[in-house]
C-alpha positions as CSV (number, residue, x, y, z in Angstrom):
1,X,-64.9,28.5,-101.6
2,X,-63.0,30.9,-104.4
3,X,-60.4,33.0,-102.9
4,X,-58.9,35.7,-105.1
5,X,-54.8,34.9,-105.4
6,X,-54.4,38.1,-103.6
7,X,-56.5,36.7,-100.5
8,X,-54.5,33.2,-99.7
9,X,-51.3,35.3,-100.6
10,X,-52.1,37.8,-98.0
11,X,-53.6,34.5,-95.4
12,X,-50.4,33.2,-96.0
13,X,-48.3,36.0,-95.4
14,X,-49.9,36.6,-92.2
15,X,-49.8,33.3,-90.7
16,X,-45.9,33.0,-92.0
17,X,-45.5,36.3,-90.1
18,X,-47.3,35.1,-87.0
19,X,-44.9,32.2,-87.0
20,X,-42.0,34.0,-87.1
21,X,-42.7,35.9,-83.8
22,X,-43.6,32.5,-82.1
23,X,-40.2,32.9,-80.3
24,X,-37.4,29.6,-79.3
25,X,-38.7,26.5,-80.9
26,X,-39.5,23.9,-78.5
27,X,-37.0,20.5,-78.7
28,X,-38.0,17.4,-78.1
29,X,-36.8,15.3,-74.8
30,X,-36.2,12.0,-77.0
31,X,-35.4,11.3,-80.5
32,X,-35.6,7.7,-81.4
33,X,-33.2,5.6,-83.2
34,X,-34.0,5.7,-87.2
35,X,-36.5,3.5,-89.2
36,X,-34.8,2.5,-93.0
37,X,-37.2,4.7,-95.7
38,X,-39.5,7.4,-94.1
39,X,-41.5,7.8,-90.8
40,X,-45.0,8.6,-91.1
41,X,-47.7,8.1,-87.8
42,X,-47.4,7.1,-83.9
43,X,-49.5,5.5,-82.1
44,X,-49.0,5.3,-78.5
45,X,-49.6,2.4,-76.1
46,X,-50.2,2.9,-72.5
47,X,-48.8,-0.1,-70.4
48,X,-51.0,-1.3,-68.1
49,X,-49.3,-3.0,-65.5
50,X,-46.5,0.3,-65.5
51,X,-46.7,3.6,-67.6
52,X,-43.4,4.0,-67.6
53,X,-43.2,0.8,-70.0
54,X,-45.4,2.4,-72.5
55,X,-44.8,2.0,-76.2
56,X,-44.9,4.2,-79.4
57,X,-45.5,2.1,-82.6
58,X,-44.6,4.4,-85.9
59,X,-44.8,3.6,-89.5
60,X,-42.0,3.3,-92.0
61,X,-44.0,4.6,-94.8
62,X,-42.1,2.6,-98.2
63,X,-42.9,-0.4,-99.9
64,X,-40.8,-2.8,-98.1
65,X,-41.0,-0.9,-94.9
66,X,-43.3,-2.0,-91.7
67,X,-44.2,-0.8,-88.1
68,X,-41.7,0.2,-85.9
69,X,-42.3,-0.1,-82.3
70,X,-40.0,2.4,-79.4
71,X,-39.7,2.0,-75.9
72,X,-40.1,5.6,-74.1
73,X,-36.3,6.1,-74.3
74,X,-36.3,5.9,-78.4
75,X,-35.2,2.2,-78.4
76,X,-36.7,0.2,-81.0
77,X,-37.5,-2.9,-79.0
78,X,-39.7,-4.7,-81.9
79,X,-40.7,-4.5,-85.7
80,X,-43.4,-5.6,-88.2
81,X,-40.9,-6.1,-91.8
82,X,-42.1,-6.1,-94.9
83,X,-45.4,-4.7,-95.3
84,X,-46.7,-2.4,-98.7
85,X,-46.3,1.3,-97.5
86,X,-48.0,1.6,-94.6
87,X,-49.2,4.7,-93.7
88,X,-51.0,5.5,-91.1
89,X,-51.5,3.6,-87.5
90,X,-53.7,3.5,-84.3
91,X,-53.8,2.2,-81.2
92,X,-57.0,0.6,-79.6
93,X,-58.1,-1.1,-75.4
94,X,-60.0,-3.6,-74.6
95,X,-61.1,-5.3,-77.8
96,X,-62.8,-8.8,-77.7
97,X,-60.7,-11.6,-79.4
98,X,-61.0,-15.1,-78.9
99,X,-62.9,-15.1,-75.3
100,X,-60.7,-12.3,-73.8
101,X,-60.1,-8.5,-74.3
102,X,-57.0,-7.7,-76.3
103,X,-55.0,-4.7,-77.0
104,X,-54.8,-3.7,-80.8
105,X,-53.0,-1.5,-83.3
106,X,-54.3,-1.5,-86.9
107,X,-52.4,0.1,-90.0
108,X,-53.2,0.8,-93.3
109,X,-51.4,-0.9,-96.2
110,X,-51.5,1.0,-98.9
111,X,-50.0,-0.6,-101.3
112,X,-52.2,-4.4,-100.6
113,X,-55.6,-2.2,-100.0
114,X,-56.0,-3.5,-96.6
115,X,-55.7,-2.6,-93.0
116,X,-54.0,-5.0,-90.4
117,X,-54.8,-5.5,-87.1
118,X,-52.1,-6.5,-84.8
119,X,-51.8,-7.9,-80.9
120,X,-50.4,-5.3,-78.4
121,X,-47.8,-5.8,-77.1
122,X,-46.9,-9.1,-79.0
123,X,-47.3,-7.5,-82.5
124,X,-48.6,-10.4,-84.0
125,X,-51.2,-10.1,-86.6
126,X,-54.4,-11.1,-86.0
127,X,-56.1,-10.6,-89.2
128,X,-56.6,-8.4,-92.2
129,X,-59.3,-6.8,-94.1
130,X,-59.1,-5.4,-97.1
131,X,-61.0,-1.8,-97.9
132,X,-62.7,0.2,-99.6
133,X,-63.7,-2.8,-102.2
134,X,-65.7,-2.0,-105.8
135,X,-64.2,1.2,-105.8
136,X,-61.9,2.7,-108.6
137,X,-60.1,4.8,-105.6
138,X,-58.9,2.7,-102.9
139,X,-55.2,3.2,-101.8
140,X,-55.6,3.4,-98.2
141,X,-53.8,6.4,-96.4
142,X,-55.5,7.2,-92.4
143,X,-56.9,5.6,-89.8
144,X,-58.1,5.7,-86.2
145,X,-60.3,3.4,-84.1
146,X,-63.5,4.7,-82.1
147,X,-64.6,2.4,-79.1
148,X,-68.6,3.2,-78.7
149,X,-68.3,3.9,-74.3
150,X,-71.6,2.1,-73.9
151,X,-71.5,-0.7,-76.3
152,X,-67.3,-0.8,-75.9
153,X,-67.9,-1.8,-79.8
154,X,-64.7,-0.8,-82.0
155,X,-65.0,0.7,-85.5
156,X,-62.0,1.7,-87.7
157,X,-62.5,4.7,-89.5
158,X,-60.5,4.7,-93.1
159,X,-59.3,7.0,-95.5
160,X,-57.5,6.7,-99.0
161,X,-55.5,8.8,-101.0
162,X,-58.5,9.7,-103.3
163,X,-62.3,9.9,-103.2
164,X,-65.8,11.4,-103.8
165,X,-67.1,14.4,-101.5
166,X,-69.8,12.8,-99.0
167,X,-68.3,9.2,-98.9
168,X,-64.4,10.1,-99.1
169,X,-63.9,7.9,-95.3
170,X,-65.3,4.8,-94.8
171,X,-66.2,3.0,-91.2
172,X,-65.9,-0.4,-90.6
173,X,-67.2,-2.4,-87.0
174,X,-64.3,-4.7,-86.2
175,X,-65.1,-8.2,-85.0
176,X,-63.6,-11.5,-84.6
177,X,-64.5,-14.6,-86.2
178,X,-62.8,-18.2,-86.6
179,X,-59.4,-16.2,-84.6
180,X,-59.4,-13.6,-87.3
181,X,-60.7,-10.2,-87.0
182,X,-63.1,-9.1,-89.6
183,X,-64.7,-5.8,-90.7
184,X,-67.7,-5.0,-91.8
185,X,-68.7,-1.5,-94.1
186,X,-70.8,0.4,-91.2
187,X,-70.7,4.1,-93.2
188,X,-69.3,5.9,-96.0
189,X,-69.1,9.7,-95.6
190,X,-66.9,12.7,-95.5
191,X,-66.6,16.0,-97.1
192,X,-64.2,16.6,-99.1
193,X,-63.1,20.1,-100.8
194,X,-61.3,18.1,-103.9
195,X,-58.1,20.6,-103.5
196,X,-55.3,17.8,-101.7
197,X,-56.6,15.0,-100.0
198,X,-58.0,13.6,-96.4
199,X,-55.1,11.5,-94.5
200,X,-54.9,12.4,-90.6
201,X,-57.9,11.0,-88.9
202,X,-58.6,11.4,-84.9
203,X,-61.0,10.3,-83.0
204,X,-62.0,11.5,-79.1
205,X,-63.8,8.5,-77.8
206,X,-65.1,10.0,-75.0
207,X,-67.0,13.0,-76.9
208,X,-67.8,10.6,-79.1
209,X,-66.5,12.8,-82.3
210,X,-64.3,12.1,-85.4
211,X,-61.9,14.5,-87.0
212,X,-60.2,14.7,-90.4
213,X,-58.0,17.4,-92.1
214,X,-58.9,18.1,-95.4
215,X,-55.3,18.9,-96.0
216,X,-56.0,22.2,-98.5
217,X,-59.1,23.4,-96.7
218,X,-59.5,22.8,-93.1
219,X,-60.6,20.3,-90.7
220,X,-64.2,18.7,-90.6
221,X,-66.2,17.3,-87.6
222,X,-68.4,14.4,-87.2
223,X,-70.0,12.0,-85.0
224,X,-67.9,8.8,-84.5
225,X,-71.6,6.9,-83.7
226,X,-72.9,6.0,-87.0
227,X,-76.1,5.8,-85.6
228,X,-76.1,10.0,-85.0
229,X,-76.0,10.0,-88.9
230,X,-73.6,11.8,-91.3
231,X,-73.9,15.4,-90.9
232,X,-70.6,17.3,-90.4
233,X,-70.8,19.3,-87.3
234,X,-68.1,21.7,-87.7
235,X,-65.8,23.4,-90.5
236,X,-62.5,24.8,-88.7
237,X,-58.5,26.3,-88.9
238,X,-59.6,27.1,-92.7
239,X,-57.0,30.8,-92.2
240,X,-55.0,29.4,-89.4
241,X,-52.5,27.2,-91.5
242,X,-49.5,28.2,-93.7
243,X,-50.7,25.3,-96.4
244,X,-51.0,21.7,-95.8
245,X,-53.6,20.8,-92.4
246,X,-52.1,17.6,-91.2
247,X,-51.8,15.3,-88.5
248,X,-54.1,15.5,-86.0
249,X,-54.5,14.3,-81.9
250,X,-56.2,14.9,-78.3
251,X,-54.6,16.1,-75.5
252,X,-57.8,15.1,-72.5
253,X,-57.2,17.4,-69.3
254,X,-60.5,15.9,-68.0
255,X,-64.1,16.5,-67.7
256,X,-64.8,16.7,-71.0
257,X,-62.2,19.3,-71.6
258,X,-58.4,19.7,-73.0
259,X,-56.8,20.3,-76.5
260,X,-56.9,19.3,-79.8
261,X,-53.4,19.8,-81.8
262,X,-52.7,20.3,-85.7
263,X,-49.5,19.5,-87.8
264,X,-49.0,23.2,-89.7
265,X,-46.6,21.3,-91.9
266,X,-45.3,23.8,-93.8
267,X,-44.7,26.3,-90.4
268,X,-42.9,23.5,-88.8
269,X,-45.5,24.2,-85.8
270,X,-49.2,22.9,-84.2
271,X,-52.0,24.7,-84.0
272,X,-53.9,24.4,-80.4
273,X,-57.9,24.0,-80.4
274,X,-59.7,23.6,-77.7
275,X,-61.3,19.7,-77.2
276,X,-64.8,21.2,-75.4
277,X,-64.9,24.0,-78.3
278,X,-65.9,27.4,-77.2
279,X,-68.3,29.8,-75.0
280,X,-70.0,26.9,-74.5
281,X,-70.6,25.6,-78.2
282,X,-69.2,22.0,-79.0
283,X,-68.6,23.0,-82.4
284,X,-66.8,25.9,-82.2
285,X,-63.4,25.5,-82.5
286,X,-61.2,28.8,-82.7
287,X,-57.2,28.8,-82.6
288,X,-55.9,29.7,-79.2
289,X,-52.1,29.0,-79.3
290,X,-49.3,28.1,-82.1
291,X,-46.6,25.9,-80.7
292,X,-43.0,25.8,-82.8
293,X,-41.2,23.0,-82.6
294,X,-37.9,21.8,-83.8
295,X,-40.0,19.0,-85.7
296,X,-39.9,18.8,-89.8
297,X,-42.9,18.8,-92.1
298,X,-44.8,16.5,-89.8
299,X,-47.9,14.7,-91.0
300,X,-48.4,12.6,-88.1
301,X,-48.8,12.8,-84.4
302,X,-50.1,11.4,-81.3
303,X,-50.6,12.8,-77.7
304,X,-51.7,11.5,-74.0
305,X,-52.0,12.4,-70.8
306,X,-51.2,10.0,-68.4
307,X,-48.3,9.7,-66.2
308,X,-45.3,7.8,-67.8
309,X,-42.8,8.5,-65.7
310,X,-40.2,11.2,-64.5
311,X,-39.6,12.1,-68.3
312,X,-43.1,12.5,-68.9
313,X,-45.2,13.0,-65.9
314,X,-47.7,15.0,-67.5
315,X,-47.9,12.8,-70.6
316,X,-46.1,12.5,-74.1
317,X,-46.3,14.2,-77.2
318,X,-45.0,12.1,-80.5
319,X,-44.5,13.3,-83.8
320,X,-43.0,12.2,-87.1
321,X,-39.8,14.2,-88.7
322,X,-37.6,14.2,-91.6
323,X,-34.8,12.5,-91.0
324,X,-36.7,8.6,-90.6
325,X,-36.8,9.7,-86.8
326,X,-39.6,10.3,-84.8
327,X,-39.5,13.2,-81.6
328,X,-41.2,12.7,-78.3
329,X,-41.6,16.1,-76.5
330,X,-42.0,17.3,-72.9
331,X,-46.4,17.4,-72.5
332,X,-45.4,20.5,-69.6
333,X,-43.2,22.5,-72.0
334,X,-46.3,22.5,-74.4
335,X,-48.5,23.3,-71.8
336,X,-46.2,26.5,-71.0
337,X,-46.8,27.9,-74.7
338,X,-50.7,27.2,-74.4
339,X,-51.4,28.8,-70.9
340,X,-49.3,32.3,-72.1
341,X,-50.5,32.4,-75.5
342,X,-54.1,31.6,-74.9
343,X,-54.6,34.6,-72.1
344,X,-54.3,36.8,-74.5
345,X,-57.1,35.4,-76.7
Protein backbone atom coordinates (compact mmCIF):
# COMPACT_ATOMS: atom_id res chain seq x y z
CA UNK A 1 0.00 0.00 0.00
CA UNK A 2 1.65 3.70 -1.12
CA UNK A 3 1.57 6.21 1.57
CA UNK A 4 2.44 9.79 0.64
CA UNK A 5 5.82 10.79 2.87
CA UNK A 6 3.56 13.27 4.48
CA UNK A 7 1.14 10.28 5.73
CA UNK A 8 3.80 7.85 7.70
CA UNK A 9 5.47 11.21 8.79
CA UNK A 10 2.29 12.38 10.32
CA UNK A 11 1.54 8.19 11.62
CA UNK A 12 4.71 8.54 13.06
CA UNK A 13 4.46 11.61 14.77
CA UNK A 14 1.33 10.65 16.35
CA UNK A 15 2.26 7.37 17.70
CA UNK A 16 5.77 9.05 18.97
CA UNK A 17 3.36 11.52 20.64
CA UNK A 18 1.10 8.93 22.07
CA UNK A 19 4.13 7.38 23.62
CA UNK A 20 5.34 10.14 25.24
CA UNK A 21 2.19 10.57 27.36
CA UNK A 22 2.32 6.83 28.27
CA UNK A 23 3.53 8.07 31.76
CA UNK A 24 6.51 6.06 34.32
CA UNK A 25 8.02 3.24 32.30
CA UNK A 26 7.52 0.05 33.87
CA UNK A 27 10.99 -1.89 35.25
CA UNK A 28 11.54 -5.16 35.21
CA UNK A 29 11.67 -7.36 38.64
CA UNK A 30 14.84 -9.46 37.34
CA UNK A 31 17.63 -8.75 34.99
CA UNK A 32 19.68 -11.65 34.28
CA UNK A 33 23.35 -11.96 34.34
CA UNK A 34 24.94 -11.15 30.69
CA UNK A 35 25.28 -13.53 27.63
CA UNK A 36 29.01 -12.60 25.59
CA UNK A 37 27.68 -10.92 21.90
CA UNK A 38 23.92 -10.02 21.82
CA UNK A 39 20.64 -11.38 23.28
CA UNK A 40 17.93 -12.05 20.88
CA UNK A 41 14.57 -14.45 21.90
CA UNK A 42 13.27 -16.30 25.20
CA UNK A 43 11.63 -19.07 25.47
CA UNK A 44 10.18 -20.04 28.63
CA UNK A 45 9.88 -23.49 30.27
CA UNK A 46 7.31 -24.26 32.72
CA UNK A 47 8.63 -26.88 35.40
CA UNK A 48 6.47 -29.47 35.92
CA UNK A 49 7.15 -31.05 39.04
CA UNK A 50 7.50 -27.00 40.64
CA UNK A 51 6.74 -23.65 38.78
CA UNK A 52 8.83 -21.94 40.78
CA UNK A 53 11.89 -23.98 39.09
CA UNK A 54 10.88 -22.74 35.73
CA UNK A 55 13.47 -21.86 33.03
CA UNK A 56 13.94 -19.05 30.40
CA UNK A 57 16.32 -20.28 27.50
CA UNK A 58 17.54 -16.95 25.36
CA UNK A 59 19.74 -16.75 22.38
CA UNK A 60 23.10 -15.11 22.06
CA UNK A 61 22.63 -14.07 18.57
CA UNK A 62 26.69 -14.09 17.04
CA UNK A 63 28.49 -16.54 15.31
CA UNK A 64 30.19 -18.21 18.03
CA UNK A 65 27.49 -17.54 20.46
CA UNK A 66 24.67 -20.33 21.62
CA UNK A 67 21.58 -20.72 24.03
CA UNK A 68 21.60 -19.38 27.22
CA UNK A 69 19.48 -20.96 29.80
CA UNK A 70 18.31 -18.63 33.37
CA UNK A 71 16.78 -19.79 36.39
CA UNK A 72 13.78 -17.40 37.46
CA UNK A 73 16.25 -15.35 39.58
CA UNK A 74 18.53 -14.39 36.29
CA UNK A 75 21.13 -17.11 37.08
CA UNK A 76 22.52 -18.76 34.11
CA UNK A 77 22.40 -22.30 35.34
CA UNK A 78 23.26 -23.98 31.73
CA UNK A 79 24.52 -23.20 28.13
CA UNK A 80 24.58 -24.51 24.56
CA UNK A 81 28.38 -22.89 23.13
CA UNK A 82 29.22 -22.54 19.92
CA UNK A 83 26.47 -22.63 17.62
CA UNK A 84 26.27 -20.13 14.06
CA UNK A 85 24.05 -17.09 15.18
CA UNK A 86 21.19 -18.33 16.45
CA UNK A 87 18.40 -16.45 16.31
CA UNK A 88 15.35 -17.14 17.34
CA UNK A 89 14.10 -20.04 20.00
CA UNK A 90 10.86 -21.92 21.25
CA UNK A 91 9.81 -23.98 23.64
CA UNK A 92 7.50 -27.07 23.09
CA UNK A 93 5.44 -30.19 25.79
CA UNK A 94 4.95 -33.34 25.36
CA UNK A 95 6.77 -34.41 22.21
CA UNK A 96 7.16 -38.15 21.39
CA UNK A 97 10.95 -39.20 21.32
CA UNK A 98 12.17 -42.59 21.67
CA UNK A 99 9.00 -44.36 23.33
CA UNK A 100 8.32 -41.42 25.88
CA UNK A 101 7.07 -37.73 25.72
CA UNK A 102 9.86 -35.20 25.90
CA UNK A 103 10.19 -31.63 26.50
CA UNK A 104 11.86 -29.60 23.53
CA UNK A 105 13.33 -26.29 22.60
CA UNK A 106 14.32 -25.78 18.94
CA UNK A 107 16.48 -22.76 17.49
CA UNK A 108 17.34 -21.53 14.36
CA UNK A 109 20.92 -21.47 13.22
CA UNK A 110 21.41 -19.11 10.88
CA UNK A 111 24.54 -19.20 9.93
CA UNK A 112 24.55 -23.61 9.27
CA UNK A 113 20.70 -23.24 7.63
CA UNK A 114 19.27 -25.51 10.19
CA UNK A 115 17.12 -25.57 13.20
CA UNK A 116 18.15 -27.73 16.34
CA UNK A 117 16.13 -29.36 18.56
CA UNK A 118 17.23 -29.83 22.02
CA UNK A 119 16.05 -32.02 25.36
CA UNK A 120 14.44 -29.84 28.17
CA UNK A 121 15.70 -29.56 30.77
CA UNK A 122 19.01 -31.51 29.88
CA UNK A 123 19.80 -29.38 26.80
CA UNK A 124 21.14 -31.95 24.86
CA UNK A 125 20.55 -32.07 21.18
CA UNK A 126 18.56 -34.42 19.84
CA UNK A 127 18.85 -33.73 16.21
CA UNK A 128 19.05 -31.24 13.46
CA UNK A 129 17.38 -30.43 10.27
CA UNK A 130 18.36 -28.23 7.93
CA UNK A 131 15.71 -25.74 6.06
CA UNK A 132 14.44 -24.19 3.63
CA UNK A 133 16.62 -26.44 1.07
CA UNK A 134 16.77 -25.59 -3.02
CA UNK A 135 16.22 -22.15 -2.21
CA UNK A 136 18.50 -19.21 -3.09
CA UNK A 137 17.16 -17.49 0.28
CA UNK A 138 17.55 -19.52 3.28
CA UNK A 139 19.28 -17.87 6.33
CA UNK A 140 17.02 -18.95 9.02
CA UNK A 141 15.81 -16.11 11.39
CA UNK A 142 12.13 -17.17 13.59
CA UNK A 143 10.61 -19.89 14.91
CA UNK A 144 7.77 -21.31 17.01
CA UNK A 145 6.26 -24.73 17.39
CA UNK A 146 2.44 -25.50 17.07
CA UNK A 147 1.21 -28.80 18.94
CA UNK A 148 -2.21 -29.84 16.74
CA UNK A 149 -4.65 -30.36 20.41
CA UNK A 150 -6.29 -33.38 18.83
CA UNK A 151 -3.51 -35.06 17.09
CA UNK A 152 -0.83 -33.54 19.88
CA UNK A 153 1.32 -33.58 16.48
CA UNK A 154 4.20 -30.81 16.61
CA UNK A 155 5.14 -28.66 13.62
CA UNK A 156 7.85 -25.90 13.52
CA UNK A 157 7.00 -23.07 11.73
CA UNK A 158 10.27 -21.16 10.09
CA UNK A 159 11.25 -18.01 8.77
CA UNK A 160 14.50 -16.55 7.15
CA UNK A 161 15.88 -13.34 6.66
CA UNK A 162 14.59 -13.16 2.98
CA UNK A 163 11.87 -14.61 0.77
CA UNK A 164 9.01 -14.51 -1.81
CA UNK A 165 5.37 -13.18 -0.83
CA UNK A 166 3.08 -16.31 -0.43
CA UNK A 167 5.80 -18.86 0.61
CA UNK A 168 8.16 -16.45 2.83
CA UNK A 169 7.55 -19.20 6.22
CA UNK A 170 7.87 -22.63 5.88
CA UNK A 171 6.16 -25.52 8.23
CA UNK A 172 7.77 -28.52 8.97
CA UNK A 173 5.94 -31.83 11.10
CA UNK A 174 8.68 -32.87 13.56
CA UNK A 175 9.19 -36.54 14.16
CA UNK A 176 11.63 -38.94 15.43
CA UNK A 177 13.48 -41.53 13.70
CA UNK A 178 16.55 -43.83 14.52
CA UNK A 179 16.91 -41.29 18.03
CA UNK A 180 17.04 -38.30 15.88
CA UNK A 181 14.25 -35.90 15.21
CA UNK A 182 13.47 -35.18 11.70
CA UNK A 183 11.35 -32.74 9.71
CA UNK A 184 9.41 -32.97 7.06
CA UNK A 185 8.26 -29.65 4.53
CA UNK A 186 4.30 -29.73 5.51
CA UNK A 187 3.63 -25.91 3.85
CA UNK A 188 5.17 -22.91 2.47
CA UNK A 189 3.18 -19.66 2.79
CA UNK A 190 3.21 -16.17 4.13
CA UNK A 191 2.63 -12.76 2.94
CA UNK A 192 5.00 -10.74 2.77
CA UNK A 193 5.00 -6.72 1.96
CA UNK A 194 8.79 -6.85 0.61
CA UNK A 195 9.58 -3.53 2.78
CA UNK A 196 11.91 -5.28 5.99
CA UNK A 197 11.55 -8.70 6.64
CA UNK A 198 9.41 -11.54 8.71
CA UNK A 199 11.42 -12.65 12.01
CA UNK A 200 9.02 -12.89 15.22
CA UNK A 201 6.73 -15.85 14.84
CA UNK A 202 3.91 -16.84 17.58
CA UNK A 203 1.81 -19.40 17.73
CA UNK A 204 -1.54 -19.84 20.18
CA UNK A 205 -2.01 -23.56 20.26
CA UNK A 206 -5.12 -23.56 21.63
CA UNK A 207 -6.85 -21.16 18.93
CA UNK A 208 -5.08 -22.93 16.77
CA UNK A 209 -3.55 -19.60 14.89
CA UNK A 210 -0.05 -18.45 13.78
CA UNK A 211 1.20 -14.95 13.90
CA UNK A 212 4.09 -13.15 12.20
CA UNK A 213 5.25 -9.44 12.07
CA UNK A 214 6.00 -8.31 8.80
CA UNK A 215 8.39 -5.95 10.45
CA UNK A 216 7.59 -2.66 7.96
CA UNK A 217 3.91 -3.39 7.55
CA UNK A 218 2.04 -5.07 10.18
CA UNK A 219 1.25 -8.36 11.50
CA UNK A 220 -0.51 -11.22 9.54
CA UNK A 221 -2.76 -14.16 10.72
CA UNK A 222 -3.11 -17.68 9.80
CA UNK A 223 -4.20 -21.02 10.71
CA UNK A 224 -1.37 -23.07 12.47
CA UNK A 225 -3.42 -26.44 10.92
CA UNK A 226 -2.15 -26.87 7.52
CA UNK A 227 -4.99 -28.70 6.68
CA UNK A 228 -7.37 -25.25 7.12
CA UNK A 229 -5.27 -24.08 4.04
CA UNK A 230 -3.18 -20.93 3.52
CA UNK A 231 -5.34 -18.01 3.57
CA UNK A 232 -4.36 -15.17 5.88
CA UNK A 233 -7.09 -14.37 8.12
CA UNK A 234 -6.23 -11.01 9.47
CA UNK A 235 -3.96 -7.87 8.51
CA UNK A 236 -3.35 -5.78 11.87
CA UNK A 237 -1.27 -2.78 14.12
CA UNK A 238 -0.39 -1.52 10.39
CA UNK A 239 -0.69 2.61 12.28
CA UNK A 240 -0.16 1.46 15.72
CA UNK A 241 3.81 1.16 15.58
CA UNK A 242 6.61 3.89 15.61
CA UNK A 243 8.60 1.63 12.83
CA UNK A 244 9.83 -1.81 13.19
CA UNK A 245 6.76 -4.60 14.35
CA UNK A 246 8.63 -7.10 16.33
CA UNK A 247 8.67 -9.72 18.70
CA UNK A 248 5.59 -11.18 19.36
CA UNK A 249 3.73 -13.52 22.41
CA UNK A 250 0.37 -14.72 24.25
CA UNK A 251 -0.63 -13.84 27.40
CA UNK A 252 -3.90 -16.82 27.91
CA UNK A 253 -6.39 -15.44 30.75
CA UNK A 254 -8.57 -18.51 29.93
CA UNK A 255 -11.52 -19.49 27.94
CA UNK A 256 -10.31 -18.73 24.89
CA UNK A 257 -9.50 -15.26 25.85
CA UNK A 258 -6.30 -12.90 27.02
CA UNK A 259 -3.69 -10.74 25.25
CA UNK A 260 -1.47 -10.72 22.50
CA UNK A 261 1.71 -8.34 23.05
CA UNK A 262 4.03 -6.52 20.27
CA UNK A 263 7.71 -5.36 20.55
CA UNK A 264 7.26 -1.32 19.21
CA UNK A 265 10.97 -1.40 18.99
CA UNK A 266 11.68 1.83 18.13
CA UNK A 267 9.02 3.31 21.13
CA UNK A 268 10.78 1.08 23.60
CA UNK A 269 7.06 -0.12 24.41
CA UNK A 270 4.39 -3.27 23.49
CA UNK A 271 1.43 -2.83 21.95
CA UNK A 272 -1.66 -4.90 23.65
CA UNK A 273 -4.19 -6.93 21.32
CA UNK A 274 -6.66 -8.77 22.44
CA UNK A 275 -6.15 -12.91 21.88
CA UNK A 276 -10.20 -13.58 21.28
CA UNK A 277 -10.18 -10.41 18.82
CA UNK A 278 -13.09 -8.11 18.97
CA UNK A 279 -17.04 -7.65 19.25
CA UNK A 280 -17.12 -10.94 18.77
CA UNK A 281 -14.91 -11.36 15.46
CA UNK A 282 -11.70 -13.69 15.68
CA UNK A 283 -9.98 -11.55 13.31
CA UNK A 284 -10.34 -8.37 14.48
CA UNK A 285 -7.66 -7.24 16.31
CA UNK A 286 -7.64 -3.48 17.35
CA UNK A 287 -4.95 -1.83 19.85
CA UNK A 288 -6.31 -1.46 23.34
CA UNK A 289 -3.27 -0.46 25.55
CA UNK A 290 0.61 0.63 25.00
CA UNK A 291 2.81 -0.58 27.83
CA UNK A 292 6.42 1.45 28.28
CA UNK A 293 8.95 -0.36 29.59
CA UNK A 294 12.46 0.31 30.60
CA UNK A 295 13.41 -2.41 27.95
CA UNK A 296 15.72 -1.42 24.74
CA UNK A 297 14.87 -2.00 21.04
CA UNK A 298 13.50 -5.42 21.89
CA UNK A 299 12.88 -7.92 19.06
CA UNK A 300 12.03 -10.73 21.14
CA UNK A 301 9.70 -11.78 23.84
CA UNK A 302 7.87 -14.40 25.61
CA UNK A 303 4.91 -14.36 28.16
CA UNK A 304 2.91 -17.01 30.45
CA UNK A 305 0.55 -17.26 32.82
CA UNK A 306 0.98 -19.70 35.23
CA UNK A 307 1.95 -19.35 38.83
CA UNK A 308 5.76 -19.34 39.31
CA UNK A 309 6.04 -18.27 42.57
CA UNK A 310 5.91 -15.19 44.98
CA UNK A 311 7.83 -13.17 42.29
CA UNK A 312 5.60 -14.03 39.67
CA UNK A 313 2.31 -15.34 40.78
CA UNK A 314 0.45 -14.13 37.97
CA UNK A 315 3.06 -15.30 35.42
CA UNK A 316 6.28 -13.86 33.71
CA UNK A 317 6.91 -11.61 31.05
CA UNK A 318 10.58 -11.93 29.26
CA UNK A 319 12.12 -9.78 26.94
CA UNK A 320 15.47 -9.20 25.15
CA UNK A 321 17.48 -5.72 25.74
CA UNK A 322 20.54 -3.98 24.82
CA UNK A 323 22.95 -4.50 26.97
CA UNK A 324 23.38 -8.80 26.27
CA UNK A 325 20.74 -8.94 29.20
CA UNK A 326 17.47 -10.08 29.12
CA UNK A 327 14.44 -8.44 31.64
CA UNK A 328 11.75 -10.44 33.33
CA UNK A 329 8.86 -8.16 34.38
CA UNK A 330 6.06 -8.36 36.97
CA UNK A 331 2.80 -10.08 34.69
CA UNK A 332 0.40 -7.89 37.49
CA UNK A 333 2.16 -4.58 36.87
CA UNK A 334 1.32 -5.09 33.11
CA UNK A 335 -1.97 -6.03 33.90
CA UNK A 336 -2.35 -2.59 35.80
CA UNK A 337 -1.54 -0.55 32.37
CA UNK A 338 -4.03 -2.86 30.39
CA UNK A 339 -7.16 -2.72 32.68
CA UNK A 340 -6.79 1.56 32.88
CA UNK A 341 -5.83 2.04 29.42
CA UNK A 342 -8.30 -0.30 27.80
CA UNK A 343 -11.58 1.37 29.65
CA UNK A 344 -11.23 3.99 27.87
CA UNK A 345 -11.22 2.29 24.45
Amino acid sequence: MKKTVFYIALCSALVQCTSLNLGKKVQPAVITEQVNFDTDDPAIWINPQDASKSLIIGTDKETEGGLFVFDLNGKIVNKVPGLKRPNNVDVEYGFNFQGKKIDIAVTTERQQNKIRIYEVPSMKEIGAISVFEGETDRDPMGISIYKNPRTEEIFAIVGRKFGPSGTYLWQYKLSESNGKVTGEVVRKFGNFSGKKEIESIAVDDELGFIYYSDEGFGVRKYYADPAKGNKELALFGQKDFKEDVEGISIYDTGNGKGYILISNQQANTFNVYRREGDSGNANQHSQIAEIPVSTKESDGSEVVSVNLGPKFPNGVFVAMTNGKVFHYYDWREFQKIIDEQSQSK
